[in-house]
N, C-alpha and C positions, 0 to 999 in steps of 0.2 A: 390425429385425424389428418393432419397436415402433410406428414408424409405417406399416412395413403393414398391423398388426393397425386401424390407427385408421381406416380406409380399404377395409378387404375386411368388417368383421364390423361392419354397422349396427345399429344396438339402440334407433333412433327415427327414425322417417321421418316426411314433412309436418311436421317442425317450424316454431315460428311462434313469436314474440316481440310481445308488446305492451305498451309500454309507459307509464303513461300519468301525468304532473306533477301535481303538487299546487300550482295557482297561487297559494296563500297564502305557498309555498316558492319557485315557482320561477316566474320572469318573461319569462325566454324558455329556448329550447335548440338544441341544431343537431345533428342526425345527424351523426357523421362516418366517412363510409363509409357502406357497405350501398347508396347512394342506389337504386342499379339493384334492390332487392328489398326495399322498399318496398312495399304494399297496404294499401287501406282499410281502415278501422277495422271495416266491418261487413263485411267477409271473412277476418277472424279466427276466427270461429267457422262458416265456411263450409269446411264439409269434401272441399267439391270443388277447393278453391280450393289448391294447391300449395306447401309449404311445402319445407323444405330437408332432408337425409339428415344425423344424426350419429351418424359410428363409434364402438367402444367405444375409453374414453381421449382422448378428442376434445375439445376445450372452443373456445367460441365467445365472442369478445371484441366487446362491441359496445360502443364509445365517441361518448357523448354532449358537447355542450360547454351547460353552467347556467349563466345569471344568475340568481343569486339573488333573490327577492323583500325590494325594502329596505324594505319599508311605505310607499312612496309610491300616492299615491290609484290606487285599479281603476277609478277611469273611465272608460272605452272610445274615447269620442267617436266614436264610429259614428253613421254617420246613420241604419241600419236597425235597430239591436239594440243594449238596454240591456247591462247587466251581466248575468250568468247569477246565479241565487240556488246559492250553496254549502252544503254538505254540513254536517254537525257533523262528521264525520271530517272537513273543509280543517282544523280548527280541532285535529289531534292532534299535529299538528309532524312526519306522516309526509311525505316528501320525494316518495316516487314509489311507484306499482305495478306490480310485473310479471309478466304474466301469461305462460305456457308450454303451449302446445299441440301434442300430439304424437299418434305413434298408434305402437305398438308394432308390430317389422317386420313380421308377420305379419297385423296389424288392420286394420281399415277404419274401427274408431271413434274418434276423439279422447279422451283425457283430455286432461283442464287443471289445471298448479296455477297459482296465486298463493303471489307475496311483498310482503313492503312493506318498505319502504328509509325509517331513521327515521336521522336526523343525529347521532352519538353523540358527535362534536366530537372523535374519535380521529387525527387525520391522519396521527400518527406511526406507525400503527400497518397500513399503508399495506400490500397483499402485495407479494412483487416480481415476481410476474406484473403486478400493474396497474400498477407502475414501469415497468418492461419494455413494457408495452402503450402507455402516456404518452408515453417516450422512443419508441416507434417515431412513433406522431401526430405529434409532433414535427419529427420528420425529414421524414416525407412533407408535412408544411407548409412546411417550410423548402425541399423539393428541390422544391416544384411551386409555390413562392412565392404562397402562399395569401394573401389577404386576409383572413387569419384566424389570420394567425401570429404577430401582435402580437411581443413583443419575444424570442420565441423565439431560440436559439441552437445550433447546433450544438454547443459544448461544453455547454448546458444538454441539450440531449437525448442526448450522452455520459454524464452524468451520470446520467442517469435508467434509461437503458439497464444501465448500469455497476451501478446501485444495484440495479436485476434481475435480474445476470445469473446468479446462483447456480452460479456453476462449471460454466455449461452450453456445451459447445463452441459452438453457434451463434450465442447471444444475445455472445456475448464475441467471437466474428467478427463480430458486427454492429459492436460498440464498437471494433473497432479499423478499422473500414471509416468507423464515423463522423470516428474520430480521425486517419485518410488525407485524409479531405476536407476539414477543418477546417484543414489546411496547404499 
């Protein structure tokens, strides 16, 4: 009943996600997933412009892959365009912003909020939905042999999987579907 409720009773429609690095922090990244729903930076705030439905109880998992910024020089080497002059906010150690736009079922207006995402150097302290969301990347890198899957493992993304699964019947089918193919 639960996941029909997530699915019949929308409570935000044209939703839209933008998110945008702080290159003092971050050096490069890689969408993984979404690729097919993707749009321009200036049709975020274009409200003709079509965004996604989410139901009540719903959550949306968007996973990025960071290189970190090691302080090696910003010099570009472009031949058309220098360096961009940075903010005093590059300089607060916030990591990323993410901005949310929606329009309530009924609306035709957007609201937007914003967050900012600051490095609190907590790793252990990790939830196990984003365990769970890890170990799934994981696997779909491994079963679609990505060039992007470095030294990934099938028992490492059991692991992960394992460490999220909070006694939830599906996530603990996943882990044992991983630990089928792993033999």
């Amino acid at each position: 009943m639960e996941k029909l409720k997530q699915t019949t009773l929308t409570v935000a429609k044209d939703v839209k996600l933008q998110v945008e690095f702080n290159p003092l922090e971050v050096s490069e990244y890689r969408l993984i997933g979404y690729e097919n729903r993707t749009m321009a930076a200036e049709d975020f705030k274009d409200d003709t412009k079509d965004g996604g439905e989410t139901g009540a109880g719903q959550t949306v998992t968007v996973m990025y892959e960071l290189v970190g910024n090691d302080g090696a020089s910003n010099e570009s080497g472009l031949k058309y365009q220098t360096e961009r002059e940075l903010t005093e906010t590059a300089m607060s150690g916030e990591i990323l912003t993410l901005s949310i736009r929606y329009k309530e079922p009924a609306g035709e207006e957007s609201a937007e909020e914003t967050f900012v995402v600051k490095d609190d150097g907590d790793y252990e302290a990790l939830s196990e939905d984003f365990l769970f969301a890890a170990g799934v990347v994981e696997l779909s890198m491994i079963l679609n042999e990505s060039d992007y899957m470095g030294d990934a493992t099938l028992g490492s993304a059991y692991e992960l999987v394992m460490q999220g699964s909070a006694d939830d019947f599906y996530r603990v089918e996943l882990a044992d579907m991983i630990q089928t193919l792993a033999y």
